[in-house]
C-alpha positions as CSV (number, residue, x, y, z in Angstrom):
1,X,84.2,15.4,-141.7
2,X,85.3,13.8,-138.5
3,X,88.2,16.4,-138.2
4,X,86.0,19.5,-139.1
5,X,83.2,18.1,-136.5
6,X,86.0,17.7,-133.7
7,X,87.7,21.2,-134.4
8,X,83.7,22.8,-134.0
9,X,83.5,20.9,-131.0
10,X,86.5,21.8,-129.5
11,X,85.6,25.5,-130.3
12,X,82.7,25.4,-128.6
13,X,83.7,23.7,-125.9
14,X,87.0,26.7,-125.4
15,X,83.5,29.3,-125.9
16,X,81.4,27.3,-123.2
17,X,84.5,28.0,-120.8
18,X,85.4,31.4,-121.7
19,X,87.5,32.3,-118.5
20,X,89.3,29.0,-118.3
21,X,90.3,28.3,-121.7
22,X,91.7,32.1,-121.7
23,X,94.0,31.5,-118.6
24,X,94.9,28.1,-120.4
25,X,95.9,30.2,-123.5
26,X,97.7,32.3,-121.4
27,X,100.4,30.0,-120.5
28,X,101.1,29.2,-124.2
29,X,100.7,32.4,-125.5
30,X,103.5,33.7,-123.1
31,X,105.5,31.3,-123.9
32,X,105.4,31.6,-127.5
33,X,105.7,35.3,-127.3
34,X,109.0,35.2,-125.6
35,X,110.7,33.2,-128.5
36,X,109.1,35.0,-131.8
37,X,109.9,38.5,-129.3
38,X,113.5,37.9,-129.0
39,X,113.9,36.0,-132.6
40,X,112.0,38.6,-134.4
41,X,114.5,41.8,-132.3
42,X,117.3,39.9,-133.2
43,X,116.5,39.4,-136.7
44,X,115.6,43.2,-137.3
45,X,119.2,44.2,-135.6
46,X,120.7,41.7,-137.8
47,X,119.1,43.2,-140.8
48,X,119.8,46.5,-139.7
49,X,124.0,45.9,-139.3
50,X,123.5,43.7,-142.4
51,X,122.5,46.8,-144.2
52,X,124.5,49.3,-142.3
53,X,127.9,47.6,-143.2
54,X,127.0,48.6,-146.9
55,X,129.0,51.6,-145.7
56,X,132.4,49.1,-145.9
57,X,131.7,48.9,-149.2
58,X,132.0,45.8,-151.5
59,X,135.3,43.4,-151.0
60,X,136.4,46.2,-148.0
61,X,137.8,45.4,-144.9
62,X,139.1,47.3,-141.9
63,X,142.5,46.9,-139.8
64,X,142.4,48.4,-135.9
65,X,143.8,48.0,-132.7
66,X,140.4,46.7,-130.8
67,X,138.2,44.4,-131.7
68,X,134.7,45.6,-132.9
69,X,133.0,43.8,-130.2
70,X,134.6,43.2,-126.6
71,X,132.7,40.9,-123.8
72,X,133.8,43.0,-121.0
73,X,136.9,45.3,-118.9
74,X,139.2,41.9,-119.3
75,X,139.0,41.8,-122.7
76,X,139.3,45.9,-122.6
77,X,142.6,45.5,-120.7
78,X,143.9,42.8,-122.6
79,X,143.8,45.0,-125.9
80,X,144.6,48.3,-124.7
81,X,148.1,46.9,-124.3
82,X,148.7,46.5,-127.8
83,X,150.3,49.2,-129.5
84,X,148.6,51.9,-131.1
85,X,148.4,51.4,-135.1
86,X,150.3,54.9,-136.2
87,X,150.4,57.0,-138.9
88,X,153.7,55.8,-140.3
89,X,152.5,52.1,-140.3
90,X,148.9,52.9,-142.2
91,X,151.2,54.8,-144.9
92,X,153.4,51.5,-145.1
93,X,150.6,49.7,-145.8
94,X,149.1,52.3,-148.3
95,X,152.6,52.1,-150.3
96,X,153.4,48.9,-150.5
97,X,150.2,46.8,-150.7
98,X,149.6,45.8,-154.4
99,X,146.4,44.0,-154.3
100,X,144.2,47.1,-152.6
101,X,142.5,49.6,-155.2
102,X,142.1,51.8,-152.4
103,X,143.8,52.5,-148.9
104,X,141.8,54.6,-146.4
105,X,143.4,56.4,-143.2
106,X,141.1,57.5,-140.6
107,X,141.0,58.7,-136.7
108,X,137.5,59.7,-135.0
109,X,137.0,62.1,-132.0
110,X,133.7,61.7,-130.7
111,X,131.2,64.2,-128.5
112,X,132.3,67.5,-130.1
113,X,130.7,70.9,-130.7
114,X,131.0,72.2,-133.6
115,X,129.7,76.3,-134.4
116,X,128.8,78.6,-137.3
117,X,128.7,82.3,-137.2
118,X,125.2,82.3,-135.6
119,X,124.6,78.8,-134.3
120,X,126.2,75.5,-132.6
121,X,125.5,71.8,-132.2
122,X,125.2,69.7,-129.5
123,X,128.2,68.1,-127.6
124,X,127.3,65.1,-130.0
125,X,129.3,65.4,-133.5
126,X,131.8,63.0,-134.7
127,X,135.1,64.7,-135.7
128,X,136.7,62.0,-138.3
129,X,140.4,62.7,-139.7
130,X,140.9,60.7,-143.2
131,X,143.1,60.5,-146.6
132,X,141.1,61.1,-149.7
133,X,140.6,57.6,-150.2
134,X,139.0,57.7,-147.0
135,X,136.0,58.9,-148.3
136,X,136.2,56.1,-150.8
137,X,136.3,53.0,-148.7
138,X,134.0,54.5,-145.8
139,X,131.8,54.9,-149.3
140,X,130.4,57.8,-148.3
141,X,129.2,60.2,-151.5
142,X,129.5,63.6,-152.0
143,X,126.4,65.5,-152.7
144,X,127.9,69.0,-153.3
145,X,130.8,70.4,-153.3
146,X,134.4,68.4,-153.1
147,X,135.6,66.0,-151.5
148,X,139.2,65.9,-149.8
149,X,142.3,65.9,-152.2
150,X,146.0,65.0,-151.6
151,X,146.9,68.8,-151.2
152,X,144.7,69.1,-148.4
153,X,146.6,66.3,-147.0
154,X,150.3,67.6,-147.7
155,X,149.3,71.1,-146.5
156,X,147.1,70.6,-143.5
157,X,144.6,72.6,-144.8
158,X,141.5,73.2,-143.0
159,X,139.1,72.7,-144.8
160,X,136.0,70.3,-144.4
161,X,133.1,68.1,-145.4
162,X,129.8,67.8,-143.4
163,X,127.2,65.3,-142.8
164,X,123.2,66.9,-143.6
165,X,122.9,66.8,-140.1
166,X,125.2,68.8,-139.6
167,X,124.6,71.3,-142.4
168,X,120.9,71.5,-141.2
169,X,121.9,72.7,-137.8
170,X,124.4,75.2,-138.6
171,X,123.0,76.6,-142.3
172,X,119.3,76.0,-142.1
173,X,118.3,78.9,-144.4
174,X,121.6,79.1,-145.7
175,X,124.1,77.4,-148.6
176,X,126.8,75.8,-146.4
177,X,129.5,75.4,-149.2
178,X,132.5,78.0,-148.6
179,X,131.1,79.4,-145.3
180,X,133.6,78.5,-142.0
181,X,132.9,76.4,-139.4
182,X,134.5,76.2,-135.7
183,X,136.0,73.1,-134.4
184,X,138.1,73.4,-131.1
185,X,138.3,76.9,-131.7
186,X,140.0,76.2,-135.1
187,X,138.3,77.9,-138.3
188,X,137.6,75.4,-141.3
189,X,136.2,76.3,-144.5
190,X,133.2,73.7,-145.6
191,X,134.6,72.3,-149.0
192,X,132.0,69.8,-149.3
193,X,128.4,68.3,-148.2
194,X,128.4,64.6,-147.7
195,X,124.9,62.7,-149.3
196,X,121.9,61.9,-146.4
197,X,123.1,58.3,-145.3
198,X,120.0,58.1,-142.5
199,X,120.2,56.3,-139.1
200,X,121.7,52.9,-137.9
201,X,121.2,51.3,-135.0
202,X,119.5,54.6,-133.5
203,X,122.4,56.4,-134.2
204,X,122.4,59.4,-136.8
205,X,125.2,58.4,-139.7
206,X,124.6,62.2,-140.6
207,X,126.0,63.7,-137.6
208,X,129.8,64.2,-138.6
209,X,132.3,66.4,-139.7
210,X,135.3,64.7,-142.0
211,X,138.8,67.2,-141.9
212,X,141.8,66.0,-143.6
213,X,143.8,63.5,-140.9
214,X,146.7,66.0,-141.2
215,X,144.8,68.3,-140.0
216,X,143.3,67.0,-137.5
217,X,146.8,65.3,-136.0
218,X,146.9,69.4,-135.7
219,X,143.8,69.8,-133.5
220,X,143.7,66.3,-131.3
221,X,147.4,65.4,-131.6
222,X,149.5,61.7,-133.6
223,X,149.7,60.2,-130.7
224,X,146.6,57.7,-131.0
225,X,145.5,54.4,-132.9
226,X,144.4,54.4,-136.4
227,X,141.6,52.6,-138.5
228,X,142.8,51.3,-142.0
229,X,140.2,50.2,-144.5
230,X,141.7,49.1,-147.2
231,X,139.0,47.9,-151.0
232,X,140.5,44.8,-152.3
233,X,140.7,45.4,-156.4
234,X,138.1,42.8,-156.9
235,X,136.6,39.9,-155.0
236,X,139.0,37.6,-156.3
237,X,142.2,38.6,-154.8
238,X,139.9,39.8,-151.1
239,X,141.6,37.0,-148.8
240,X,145.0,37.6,-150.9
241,X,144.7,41.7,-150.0
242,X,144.1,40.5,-146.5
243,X,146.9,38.3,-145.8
244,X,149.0,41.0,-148.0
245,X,148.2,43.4,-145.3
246,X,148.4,41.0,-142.7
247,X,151.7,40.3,-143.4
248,X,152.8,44.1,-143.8
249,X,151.3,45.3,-140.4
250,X,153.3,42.0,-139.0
251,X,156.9,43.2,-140.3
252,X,155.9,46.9,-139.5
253,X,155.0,46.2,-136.0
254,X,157.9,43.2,-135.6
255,X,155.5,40.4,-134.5
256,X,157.4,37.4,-134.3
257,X,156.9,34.3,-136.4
258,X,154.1,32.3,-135.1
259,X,152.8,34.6,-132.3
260,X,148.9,35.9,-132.9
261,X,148.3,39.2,-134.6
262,X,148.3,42.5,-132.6
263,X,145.8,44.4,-134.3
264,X,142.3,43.2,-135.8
265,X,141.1,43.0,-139.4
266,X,137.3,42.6,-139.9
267,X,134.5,42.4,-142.9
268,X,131.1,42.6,-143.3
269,X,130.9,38.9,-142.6
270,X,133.0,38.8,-140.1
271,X,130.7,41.3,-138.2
272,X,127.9,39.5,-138.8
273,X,129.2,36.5,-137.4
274,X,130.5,38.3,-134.5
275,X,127.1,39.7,-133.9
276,X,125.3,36.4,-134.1
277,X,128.0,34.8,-131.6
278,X,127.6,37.3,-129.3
279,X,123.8,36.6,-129.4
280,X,123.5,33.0,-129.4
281,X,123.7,33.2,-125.4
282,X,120.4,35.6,-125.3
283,X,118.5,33.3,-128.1
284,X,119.7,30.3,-126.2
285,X,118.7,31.5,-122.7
286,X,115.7,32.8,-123.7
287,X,114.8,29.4,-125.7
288,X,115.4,27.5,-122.2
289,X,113.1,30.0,-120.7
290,X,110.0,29.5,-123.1
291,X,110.2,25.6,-122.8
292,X,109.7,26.0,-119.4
293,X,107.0,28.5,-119.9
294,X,105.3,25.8,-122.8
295,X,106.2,22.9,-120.3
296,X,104.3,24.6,-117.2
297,X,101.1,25.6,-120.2
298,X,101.5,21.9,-121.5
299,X,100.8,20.7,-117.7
300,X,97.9,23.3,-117.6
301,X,96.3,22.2,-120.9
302,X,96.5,18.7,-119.4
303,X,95.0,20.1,-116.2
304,X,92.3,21.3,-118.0
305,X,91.3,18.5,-120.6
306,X,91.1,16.4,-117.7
307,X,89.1,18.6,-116.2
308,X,87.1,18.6,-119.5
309,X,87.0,14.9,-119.7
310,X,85.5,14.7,-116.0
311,X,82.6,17.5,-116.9
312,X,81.9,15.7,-120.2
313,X,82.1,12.2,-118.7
314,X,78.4,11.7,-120.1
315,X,78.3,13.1,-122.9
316,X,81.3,10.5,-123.8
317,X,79.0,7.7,-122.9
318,X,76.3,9.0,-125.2
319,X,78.5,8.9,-127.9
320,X,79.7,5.4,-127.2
321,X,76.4,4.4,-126.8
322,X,75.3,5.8,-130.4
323,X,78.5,3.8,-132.1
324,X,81.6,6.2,-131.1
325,X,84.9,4.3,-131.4
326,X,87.5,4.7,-129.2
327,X,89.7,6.7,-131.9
328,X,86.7,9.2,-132.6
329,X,87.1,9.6,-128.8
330,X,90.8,10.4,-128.8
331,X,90.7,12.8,-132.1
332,X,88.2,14.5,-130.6
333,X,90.0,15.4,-127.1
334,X,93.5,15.8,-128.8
335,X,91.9,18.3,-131.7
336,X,90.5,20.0,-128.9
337,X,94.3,20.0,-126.8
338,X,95.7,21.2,-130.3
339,X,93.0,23.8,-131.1
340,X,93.6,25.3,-127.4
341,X,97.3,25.6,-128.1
342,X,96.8,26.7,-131.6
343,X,94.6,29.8,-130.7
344,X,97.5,30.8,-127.5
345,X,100.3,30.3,-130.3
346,X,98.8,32.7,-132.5
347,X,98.5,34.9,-129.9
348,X,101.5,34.9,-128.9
349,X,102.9,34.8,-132.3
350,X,100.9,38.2,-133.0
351,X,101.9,39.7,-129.8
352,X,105.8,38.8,-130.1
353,X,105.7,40.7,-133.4
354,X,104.6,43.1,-132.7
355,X,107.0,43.6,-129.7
356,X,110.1,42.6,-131.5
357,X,109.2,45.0,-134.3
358,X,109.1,47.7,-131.7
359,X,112.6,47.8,-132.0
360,X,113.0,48.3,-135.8
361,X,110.5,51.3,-135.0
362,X,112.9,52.6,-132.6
363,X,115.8,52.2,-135.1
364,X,113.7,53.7,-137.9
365,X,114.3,50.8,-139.7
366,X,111.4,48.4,-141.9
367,X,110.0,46.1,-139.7
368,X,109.6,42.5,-140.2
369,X,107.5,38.9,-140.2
370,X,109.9,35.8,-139.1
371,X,107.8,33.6,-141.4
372,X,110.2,30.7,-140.6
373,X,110.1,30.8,-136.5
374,X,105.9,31.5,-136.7
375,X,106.3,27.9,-138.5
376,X,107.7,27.2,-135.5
377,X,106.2,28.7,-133.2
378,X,102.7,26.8,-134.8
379,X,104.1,23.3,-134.8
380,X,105.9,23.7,-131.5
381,X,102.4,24.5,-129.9
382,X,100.7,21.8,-132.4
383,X,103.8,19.4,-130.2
384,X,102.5,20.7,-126.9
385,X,98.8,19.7,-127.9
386,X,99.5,16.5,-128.7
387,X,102.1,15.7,-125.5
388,X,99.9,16.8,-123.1
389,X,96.8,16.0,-124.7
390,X,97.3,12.6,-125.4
391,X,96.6,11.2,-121.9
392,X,93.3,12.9,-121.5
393,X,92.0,11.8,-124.6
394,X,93.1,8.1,-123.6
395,X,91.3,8.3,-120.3
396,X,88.5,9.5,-122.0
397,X,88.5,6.8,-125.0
398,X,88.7,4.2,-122.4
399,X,85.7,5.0,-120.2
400,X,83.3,2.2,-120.0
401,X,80.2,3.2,-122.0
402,X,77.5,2.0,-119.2
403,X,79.5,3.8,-116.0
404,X,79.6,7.0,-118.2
405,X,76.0,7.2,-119.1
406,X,75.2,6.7,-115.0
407,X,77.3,9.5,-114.2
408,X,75.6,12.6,-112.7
């Protein structure tokens, strides 16, 4: 009853001073906003690579001569040196490594045009060269059609398989399968029509072209890195298929004993951890920035409850006088320190979801509710309450009961 009458209190106290409990709030919803903002963006990205790298496929990882994420032009110049990963090494590893069900060969040109007899795309299509088991490790379906096969390979045939974004720009009223297609001036029959795979990260996964990598060494020359994903043939022998192709690449590409690999291999976990290292710094610096922002509303919360305790100063001594302990004092000021905090947190919590989940919008991705950081986000301001409410409610607890009552 005590704690129900000091909460009703404390609201109506917050009602009686509409304009200055609302720049109080302020403070702490700000604060709070900025950390569920950034937590909550972070967590849809993450969720978004998490179920984008589906595409690796299950116990798949991928061999190249960069790493997947780079912190600036040093670390650009520092891998550029390596040597390219060629054609003749990926086939190495496709022959000789006994723990891969499947070894894919790939090369990508990016920002392409591709035509049809009566329409072209943008300057915005991927152009991707693989094997046949390509297709299988980049586990990308077929809808219609075929797929690419090991003559297409041998013969540098030119034929292709499109992405739906592709097929809708080129054939809209139309049956793509067996009609040609321009790239580079270069005619391709389509062979194949590659299932919807949607958007990641705001980029279309549809828009793409796949040619056999024979073909296009034809159009965009051999000279140039490769990607290798290689399937493991079951999760048990993953690390052994990755050390087997570690130790392939090594011979192939003469690394000496005990000097650092000179190409990258990464998973979906390995991405992910990437990812989250690369954003500690931003959840880190943006945590330092909200305490400050709670530690400059804590002060004003203080501010204000002593503010409060000065305006209320007879009202305390009539509730002294009429039996009022000093801890019925203090619950009453630090409910209505918590209470204040508690209404900004929401706030803020509200507002912060609704900006991080902006983002997944953008992204065309389902949003989400970071139940576990609004848990914190409520007790870090229930904290803040209590800090900087504690004083106020002990100034007031401890005014004498006779000087209150003659205060005007």
């Amino acid at each position: 009853m005590q704690i129900k009458e000091s909460i009703g209190m404390a609201l109506a106290a917050i009602r009686a001073n509409k304009l200055r409990s609302i720049l109080t709030l302020l403070g702490i919803a700000i604060g709070v906003f900025s950390i569920i903002a950034v937590m909550t963006s972070m967590r849809v990205m993450q969720n978004s690579i998490e179920s984008g790298l589906t595409v690796l496929g299950a116990h798949t990882f991928q061999v190249q001569k960069f790493p997947v994420m780079q912190m600036g032009p040093t670390d650009w110049r520092k891998y550029r040196q390596r040597r390219d990963i060629d054609y003749q090494q990926a086939l190495l590893v496709q022959d000789r490594s006994k723990l891969a069900r499947a070894v894919g060969i790939e090369a990508w040109r990016g920002g392409r045009i591709v035509s049809s007899a009566h329409a072209q795309t943008n300057p915005n299509v991927a152009i991707t060269g693989q094997n046949p088991e390509g297709l299988f490790t980049n586990n990308w379906n077929v809808a219609e059609g075929r797929g690419l096969i090991e003559q297409d390979i041998e013969f540098a045939i030119n034929v292709a398989v499109i992405g739906k974004n592709v097929a809708d720009r080129l054939f809209p009223y139309s049956y793509p399968i067996g009609k040609e297609i321009r790239i580079e001036g270069e005619r391709f029959v389509i062979v194949g029509l590659f299932e919807e795979r949607g958007s990641f990260l705001g980029g279309n996964q549809d828009n793409f072209v796949a040619i056999p990598i024979t073909s296009f060494f034809k159009l965009y020359g051999k000279e140039r890195t490769l990607g290798v994903m290689v399937q493991a043939r079951s999760a048990d022998v993953y690390y052994e298929a990755i050390e087997e192709v570690r130790g392939i690449l090594r011979v192939a590409r003469h690394v000496p004993p005990g000097a650092p690999d000179d190409f990258e291999i990464f998973s979906n976990d390995t991405l992910i951890e990437e990812f989250n290292r690369l954003t500690f710094l931003i959840r880190a610096g943006i945590g330092f920035i909200s305490f400050i922002a709670l530690f400059a509303a804590g002060i004003g919360i203080m501010n204000i409850m002593l503010v409060s305790v000065t305006e209320r100063t007879r009202e305390i001594g009539i509730r002294k006088a009429v039996g009022a302990r000093k801890n019925n004092i203090m619950s009453q000021f630090v409910l209505e320190a918590i209470v204040l905090c508690q209404i900004g947190g929401i706030a803020g919590i509200a507002l912060g979801v609704i900006g991080g989940n902006a983002l997944a919008i953008w992204l065309s991705i389902p949003p989400i509710f970071p139940y576990d950081w609004a848990a914190v986000g409520l007790i870090i301001c229930s904290v803040v309450g209590i800090v900087f409410g504690v004083y106020p409610a002990w100034k007031a607890a401890n005014l004498d009961p006779i000087d209150a009552l003659r205060y005007e």
